[in-house]
C-alpha positions in Angstrom: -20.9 -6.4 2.5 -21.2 -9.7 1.4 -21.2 -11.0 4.8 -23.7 -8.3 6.0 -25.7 -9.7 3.3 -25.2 -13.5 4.8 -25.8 -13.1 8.1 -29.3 -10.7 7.1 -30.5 -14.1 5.1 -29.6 -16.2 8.3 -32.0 -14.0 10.3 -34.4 -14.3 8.1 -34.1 -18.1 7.9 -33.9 -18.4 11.3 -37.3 -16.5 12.0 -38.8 -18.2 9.1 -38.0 -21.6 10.3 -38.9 -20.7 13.8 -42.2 -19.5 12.6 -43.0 -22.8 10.6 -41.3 -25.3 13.8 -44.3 -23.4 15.9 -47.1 -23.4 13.3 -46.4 -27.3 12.6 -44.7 -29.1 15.2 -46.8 -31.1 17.2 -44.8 -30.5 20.4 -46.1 -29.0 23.8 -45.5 -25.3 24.9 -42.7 -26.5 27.1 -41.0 -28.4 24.4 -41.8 -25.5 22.2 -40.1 -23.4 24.3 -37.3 -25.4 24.8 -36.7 -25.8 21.1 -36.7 -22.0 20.6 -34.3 -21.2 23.7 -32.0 -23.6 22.0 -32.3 -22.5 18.8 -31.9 -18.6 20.2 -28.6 -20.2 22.0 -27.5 -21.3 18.9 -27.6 -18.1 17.1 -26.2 -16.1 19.9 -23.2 -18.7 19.7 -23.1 -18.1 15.9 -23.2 -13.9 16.4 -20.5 -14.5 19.4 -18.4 -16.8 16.9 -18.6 -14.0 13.8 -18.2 -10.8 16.1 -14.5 -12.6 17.7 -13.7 -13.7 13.8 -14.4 -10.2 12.6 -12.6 -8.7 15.8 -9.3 -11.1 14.8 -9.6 -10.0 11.0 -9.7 -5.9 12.4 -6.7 -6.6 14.6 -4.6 -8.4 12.4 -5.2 -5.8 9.3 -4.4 -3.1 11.8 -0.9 -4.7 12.3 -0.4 -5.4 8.9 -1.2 -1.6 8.3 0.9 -0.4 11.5 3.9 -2.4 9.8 3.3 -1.1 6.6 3.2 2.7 7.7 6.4 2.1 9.8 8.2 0.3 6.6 6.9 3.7 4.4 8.4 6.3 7.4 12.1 3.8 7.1 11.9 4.5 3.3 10.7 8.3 3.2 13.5 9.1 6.2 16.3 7.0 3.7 15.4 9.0 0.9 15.5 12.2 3.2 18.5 11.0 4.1 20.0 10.7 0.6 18.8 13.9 -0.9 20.5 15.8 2.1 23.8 14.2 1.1 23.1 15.4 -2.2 22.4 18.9 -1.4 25.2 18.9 1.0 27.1 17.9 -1.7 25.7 19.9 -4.6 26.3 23.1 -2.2 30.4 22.3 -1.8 30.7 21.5 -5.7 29.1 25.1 -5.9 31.5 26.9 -3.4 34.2 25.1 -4.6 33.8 26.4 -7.7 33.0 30.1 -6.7 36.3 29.6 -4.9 37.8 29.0 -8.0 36.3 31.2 -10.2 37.2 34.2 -7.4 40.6 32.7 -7.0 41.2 33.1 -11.0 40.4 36.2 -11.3 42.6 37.9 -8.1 45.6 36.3 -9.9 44.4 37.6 -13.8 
């Protein structure tokens, strides 16, 4: 937002200076006209120059992300993992001792 706000105050500079360099250079209409088409250049440079920064920033977030999401689905399937051992293991504890229980009391 902050940059949104930056690049709305460079505008506005811009037209304002633009606006004054006519109303109170003494130059010729050609000259004039040069100095604008340069200055236009120049802020379509500075547009190109923010719109490849901002594109770099969006890719390189978007990695960051995209390796963040993958580190998130390695720890979510380890702890998957882990609780299935657990279960696995809770579930033999439990028929061992049903085993047990069913064994003492055919011999009682």
């Amino acid at each position: 937002m902050d940059d949104d706000k930056r690049l709305s105050y460079f505008f506005l500079g811009l037209g304002i200076g633009v606006a004054a360099g006519i109303l109170f250079a003494p130059k010729s209409g050609e000259e004039t006209r040069q100095l604008l088409k340069s200055k236009a250049d120049d802020s379509l440079d500075q547009i190109k120059r923010r719109t490849d920064e901002g594109r770099e920033f969006v890719t390189r977030r978007a990695g960051e992300f995209k390796d963040s999401a993958a580190d998130l689905v390695d720890r979510s399937k380890d702890v998957i993992a882990q609780k299935k051992e657990h279960l696995s293991a809770a579930v033999e504890a439990g028929k061992q001792a049903y085993r047990e229980a069913t064994a003492g009391e055919s011999l009682g």
